[in-house]
KOLZAVEX-868599 format. One line per field, with one value per residue: x, y, z of N, C-alpha, C in turn; residue in three letters. Coordinates in steps of 0.02 Angstrom, whole numbers. Atoms other than C-alpha are relative to their C-alpha. Example, Ala and Ser with C-alpha at 12.3 -4.5 7.8 and 13.67 -1.06 7.14 Angstrom:
BEGIN
n_xx: c(45, -42)
n_yy: c(-59, -59)
n_zz: c(0, -3)
ca_xx: c(615, 684)
ca_yy: c(-225, -53)
ca_zz: c(390, 357)
c_xx: c(45, -39)
c_yy: c(60, 55)
c_zz: c(0, 37)
type: c(ala, ser)
//
This chain:
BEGIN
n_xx: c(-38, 21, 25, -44, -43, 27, 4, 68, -9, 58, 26, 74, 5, -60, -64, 29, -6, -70, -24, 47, -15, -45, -103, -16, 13, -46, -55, -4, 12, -67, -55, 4, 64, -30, -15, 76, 56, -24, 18, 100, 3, -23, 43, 65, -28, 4, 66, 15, -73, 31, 8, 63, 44, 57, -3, -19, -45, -32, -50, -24, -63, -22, -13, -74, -51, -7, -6, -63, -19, -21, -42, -50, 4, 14, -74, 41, 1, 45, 43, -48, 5, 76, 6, -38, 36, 42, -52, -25, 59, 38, -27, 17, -61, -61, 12, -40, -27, -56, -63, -38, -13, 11, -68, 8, 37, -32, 9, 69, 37, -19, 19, 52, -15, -29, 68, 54, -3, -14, 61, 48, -23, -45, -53, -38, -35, -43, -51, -12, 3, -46, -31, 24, -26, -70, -11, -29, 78, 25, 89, 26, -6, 42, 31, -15, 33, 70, 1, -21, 45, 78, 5, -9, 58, 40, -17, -16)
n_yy: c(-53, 27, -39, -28, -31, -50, -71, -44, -77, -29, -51, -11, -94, -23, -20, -59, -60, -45, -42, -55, -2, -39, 46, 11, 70, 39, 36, 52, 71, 33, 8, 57, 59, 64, -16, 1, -38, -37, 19, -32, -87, -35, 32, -24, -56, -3, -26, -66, -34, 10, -40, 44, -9, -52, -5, -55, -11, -39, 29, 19, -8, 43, 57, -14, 8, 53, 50, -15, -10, 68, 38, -22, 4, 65, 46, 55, -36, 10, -59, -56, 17, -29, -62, -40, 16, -54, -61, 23, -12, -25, -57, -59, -24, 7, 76, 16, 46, 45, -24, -32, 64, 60, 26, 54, 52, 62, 9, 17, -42, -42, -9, -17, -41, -30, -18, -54, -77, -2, -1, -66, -46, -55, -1, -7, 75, -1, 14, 81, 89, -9, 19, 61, 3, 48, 46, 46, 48, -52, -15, -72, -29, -7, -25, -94, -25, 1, -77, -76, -7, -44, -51, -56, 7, -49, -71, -47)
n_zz: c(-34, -30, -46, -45, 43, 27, -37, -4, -27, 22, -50, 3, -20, -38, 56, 16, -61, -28, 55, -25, -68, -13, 30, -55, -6, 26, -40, -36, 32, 35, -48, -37, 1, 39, 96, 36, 5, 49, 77, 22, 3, 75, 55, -21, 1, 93, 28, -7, 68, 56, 14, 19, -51, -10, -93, -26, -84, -20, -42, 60, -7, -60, 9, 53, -54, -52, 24, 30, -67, -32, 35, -45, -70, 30, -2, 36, 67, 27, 4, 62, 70, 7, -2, 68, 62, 4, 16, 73, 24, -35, -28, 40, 22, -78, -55, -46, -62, 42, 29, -36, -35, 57, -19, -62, 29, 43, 68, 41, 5, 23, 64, -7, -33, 48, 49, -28, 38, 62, 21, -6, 56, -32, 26, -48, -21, 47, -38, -59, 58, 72, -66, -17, 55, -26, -61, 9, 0, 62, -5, -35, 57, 45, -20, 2, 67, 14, -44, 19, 69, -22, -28, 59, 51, -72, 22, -57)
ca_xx: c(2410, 2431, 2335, 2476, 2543, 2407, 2402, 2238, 2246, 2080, 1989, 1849, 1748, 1898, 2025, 1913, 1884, 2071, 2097, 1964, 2005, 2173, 2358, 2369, 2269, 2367, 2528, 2491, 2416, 2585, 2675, 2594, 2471, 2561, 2630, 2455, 2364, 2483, 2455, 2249, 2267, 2389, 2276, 2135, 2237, 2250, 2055, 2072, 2251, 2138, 2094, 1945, 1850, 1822, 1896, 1924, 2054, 2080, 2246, 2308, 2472, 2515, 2484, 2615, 2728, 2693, 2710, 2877, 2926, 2897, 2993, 3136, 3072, 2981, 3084, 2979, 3036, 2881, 2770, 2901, 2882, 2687, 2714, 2844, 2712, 2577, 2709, 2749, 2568, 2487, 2634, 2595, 2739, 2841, 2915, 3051, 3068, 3137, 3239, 3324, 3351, 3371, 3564, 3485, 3361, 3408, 3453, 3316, 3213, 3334, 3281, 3085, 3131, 3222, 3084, 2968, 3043, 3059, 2869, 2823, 2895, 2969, 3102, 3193, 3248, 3356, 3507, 3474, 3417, 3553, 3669, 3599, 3656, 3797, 3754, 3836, 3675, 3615, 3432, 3437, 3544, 3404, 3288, 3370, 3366, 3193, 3164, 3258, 3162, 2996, 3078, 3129, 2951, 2893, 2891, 2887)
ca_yy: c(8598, 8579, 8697, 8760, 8843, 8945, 9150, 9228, 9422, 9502, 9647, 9683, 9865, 9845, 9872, 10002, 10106, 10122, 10188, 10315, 10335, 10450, 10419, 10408, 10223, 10164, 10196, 10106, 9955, 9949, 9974, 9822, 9702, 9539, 9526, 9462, 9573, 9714, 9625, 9653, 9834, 9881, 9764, 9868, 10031, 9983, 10005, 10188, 10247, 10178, 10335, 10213, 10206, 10391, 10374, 10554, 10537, 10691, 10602, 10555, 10631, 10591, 10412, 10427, 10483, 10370, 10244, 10296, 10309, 10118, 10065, 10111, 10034, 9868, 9707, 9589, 9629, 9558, 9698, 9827, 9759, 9796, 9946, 9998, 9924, 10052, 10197, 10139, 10153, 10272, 10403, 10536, 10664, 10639, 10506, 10612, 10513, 10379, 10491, 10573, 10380, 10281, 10226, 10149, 10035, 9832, 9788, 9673, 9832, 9941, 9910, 9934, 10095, 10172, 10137, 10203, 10369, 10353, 10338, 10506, 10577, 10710, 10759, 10825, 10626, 10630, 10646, 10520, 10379, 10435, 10347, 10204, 10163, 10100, 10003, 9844, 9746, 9743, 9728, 9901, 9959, 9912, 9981, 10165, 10150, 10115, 10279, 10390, 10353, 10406, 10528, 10616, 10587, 10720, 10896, 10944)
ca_zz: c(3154, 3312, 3440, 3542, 3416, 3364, 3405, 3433, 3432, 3455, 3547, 3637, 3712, 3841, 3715, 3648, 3792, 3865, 3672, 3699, 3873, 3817, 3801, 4002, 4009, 3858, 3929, 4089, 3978, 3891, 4012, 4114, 4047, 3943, 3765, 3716, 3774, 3709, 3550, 3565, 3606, 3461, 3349, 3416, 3396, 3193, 3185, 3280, 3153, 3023, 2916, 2843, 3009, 3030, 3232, 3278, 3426, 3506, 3583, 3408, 3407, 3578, 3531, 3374, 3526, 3638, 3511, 3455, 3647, 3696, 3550, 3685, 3839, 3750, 3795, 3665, 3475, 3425, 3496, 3419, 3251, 3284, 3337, 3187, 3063, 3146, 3141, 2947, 2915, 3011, 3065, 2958, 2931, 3131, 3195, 3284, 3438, 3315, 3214, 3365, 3478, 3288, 3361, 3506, 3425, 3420, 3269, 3192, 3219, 3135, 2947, 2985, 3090, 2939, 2828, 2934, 2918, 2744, 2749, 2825, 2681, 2773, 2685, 2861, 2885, 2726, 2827, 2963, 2818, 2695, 2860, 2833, 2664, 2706, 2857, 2873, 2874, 2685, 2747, 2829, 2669, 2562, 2663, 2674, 2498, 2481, 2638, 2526, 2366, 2471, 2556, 2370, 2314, 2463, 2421, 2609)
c_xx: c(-12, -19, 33, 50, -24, 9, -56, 33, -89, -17, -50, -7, 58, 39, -14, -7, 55, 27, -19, -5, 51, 47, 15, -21, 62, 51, 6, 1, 53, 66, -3, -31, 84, 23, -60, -35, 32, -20, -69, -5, 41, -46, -70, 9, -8, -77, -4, 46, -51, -19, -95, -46, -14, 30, 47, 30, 9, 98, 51, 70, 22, 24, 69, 57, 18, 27, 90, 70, 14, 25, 82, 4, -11, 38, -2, 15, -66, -51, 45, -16, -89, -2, 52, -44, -65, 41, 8, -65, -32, 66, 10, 62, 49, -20, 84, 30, 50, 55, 48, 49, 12, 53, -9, -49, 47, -5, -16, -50, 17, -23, -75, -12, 14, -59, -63, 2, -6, -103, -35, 6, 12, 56, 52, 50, 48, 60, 13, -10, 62, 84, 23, 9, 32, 15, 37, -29, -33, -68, -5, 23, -83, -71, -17, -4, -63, -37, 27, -25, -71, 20, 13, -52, -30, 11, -3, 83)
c_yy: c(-6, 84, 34, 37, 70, 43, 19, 55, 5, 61, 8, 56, 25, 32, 63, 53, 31, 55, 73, 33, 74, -40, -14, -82, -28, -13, -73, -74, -11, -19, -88, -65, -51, 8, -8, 36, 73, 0, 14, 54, 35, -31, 62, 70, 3, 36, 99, 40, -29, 68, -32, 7, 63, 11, 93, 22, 76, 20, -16, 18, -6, -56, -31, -9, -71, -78, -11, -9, -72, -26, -29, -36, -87, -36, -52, 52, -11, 50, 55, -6, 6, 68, 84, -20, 69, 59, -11, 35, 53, 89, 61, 29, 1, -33, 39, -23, -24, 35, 33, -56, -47, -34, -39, -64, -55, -5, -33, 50, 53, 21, 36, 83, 58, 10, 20, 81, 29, 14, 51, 31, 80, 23, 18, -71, -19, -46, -59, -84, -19, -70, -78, -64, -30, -36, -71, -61, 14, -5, 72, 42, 10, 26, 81, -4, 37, 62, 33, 12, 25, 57, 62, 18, 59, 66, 46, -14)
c_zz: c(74, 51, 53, -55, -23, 35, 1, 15, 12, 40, 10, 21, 43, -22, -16, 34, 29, -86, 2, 31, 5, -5, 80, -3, -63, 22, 58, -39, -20, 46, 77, -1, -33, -64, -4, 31, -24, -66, -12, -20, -65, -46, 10, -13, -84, -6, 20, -56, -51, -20, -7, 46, 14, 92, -10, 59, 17, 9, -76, -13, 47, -7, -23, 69, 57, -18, -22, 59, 19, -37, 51, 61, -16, 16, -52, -59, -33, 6, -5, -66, -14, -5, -68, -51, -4, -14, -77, -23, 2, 35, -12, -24, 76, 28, 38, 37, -29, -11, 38, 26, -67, 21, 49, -1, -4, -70, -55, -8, -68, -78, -13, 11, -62, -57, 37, -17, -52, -14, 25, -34, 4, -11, 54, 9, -35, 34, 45, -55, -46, 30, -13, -70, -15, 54, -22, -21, -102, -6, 16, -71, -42, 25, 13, -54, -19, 28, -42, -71, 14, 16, -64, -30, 29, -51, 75, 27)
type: c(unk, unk, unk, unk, unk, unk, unk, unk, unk, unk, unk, unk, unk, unk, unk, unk, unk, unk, unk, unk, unk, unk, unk, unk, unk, unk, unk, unk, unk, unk, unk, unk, unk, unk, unk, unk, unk, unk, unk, unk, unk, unk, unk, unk, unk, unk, unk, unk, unk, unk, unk, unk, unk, unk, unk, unk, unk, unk, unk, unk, unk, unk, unk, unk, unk, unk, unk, unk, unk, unk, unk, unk, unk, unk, unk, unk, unk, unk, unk, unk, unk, unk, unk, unk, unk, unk, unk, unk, unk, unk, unk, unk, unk, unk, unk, unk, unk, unk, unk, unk, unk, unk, unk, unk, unk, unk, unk, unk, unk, unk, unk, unk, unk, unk, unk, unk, unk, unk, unk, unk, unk, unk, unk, unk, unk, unk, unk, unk, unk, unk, unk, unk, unk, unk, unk, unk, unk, unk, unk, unk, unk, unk, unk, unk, unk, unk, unk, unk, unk, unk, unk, unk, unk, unk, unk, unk)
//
C-alpha cells in the first residue's frame, strides 16, 4: 500500500482541551484549522458524545447545535459525513437546525441527514422525513423509510 494514501486521524490533550474549553474554541477550530485537523477534533469529540466515557460536558447541547450549524457552512463533504455520523449517534431527541435548513443540504448528505432525524426518535420529524419518501434519489427514499420506522418506534 502505498504511503500516500494512508489517513491518520488522531488526537491529542490539544484536541482535548478546546473540547473542554466550551463551544466558543470549537467553533473557531472549525471554523479555521484544516480538514485534518477538523477530522482529529470530531474524532476526539466521539470520545466526549460517547455515553461510555462518563464526559460530563456542560456545553453538550450547544455542541449538538453547533454541530448541526456547520453542516451549512462546511465546504468538505467528508467532514459533514463525520459530523452527520456524530449527530446519528449521539443527537439525542433535536436535531432542529437540520430539520428546519434539511432543503439546503447537498445532496450526498441528504440521505444521512434524514436518517439522522429518524434516529432521535422524535416523533415531531414525521412530517419532514415522510417528504422524503418520494425523493427522486432512491438512497434518500430508503433512508426516509428506514427514519420513519424509528421514528414510529418513539413514543415521544
Amino acid at each position: 500500500m502505498d504511503s500516500d494514501s494512508v489517513k491518520y486521524i488522531t488526537y491529542d490533550q490539544r484536541h482535548m482541551d478546546i473540547i473542554q474549553a466550551g463551544i466558543e474554541p470549537i467553533q473557531v477550530f472549525l471554523q479555521t484549522e484544516s480538514q485534518q485537523e477538523k477530522d482529529n477534533l470530531l474524532f476526539c469529540m466521539d470520545r466526549f458524545l460517547d455515553p461510555w466515557f462518563g464526559y460530563q460536558l456542560p456545553h453538550l447541547e450547544q455542541i449538538f447545535v453547533l454541530l448541526q450549524q456547520h453542516l451549512f457552512t462546511e465546504e468538505t463533504v467528508e467532514i459533514n459525513n463525520v459530523i452527520l455520523e456524530l449527530l446519528t449517534q449521539y443527537g439525542r431527541q433535536t436535531l432542529d437546525v437540520i430539520a428546519d435548513q434539511i432543503e439546503q443540504l447537498e445532496p450526498e448528505l441528504l440521505a444521512d441527514a434524514v436518517y439522522a432525524l429518524g434516529m432521535t426518535y422524535n416523533r415531531k420529524y414525521i412530517a419532514i422525513v415522510e417528504k422524503y419518501q418520494s425523493h427522486d434519489d432512491p438512497v434518500v427514499q430508503k433512508a426516509a423509510s428506514e427514519a420513519i420506522h424509528e421514528l414510529n418506534l418513539s413514543t415521544s
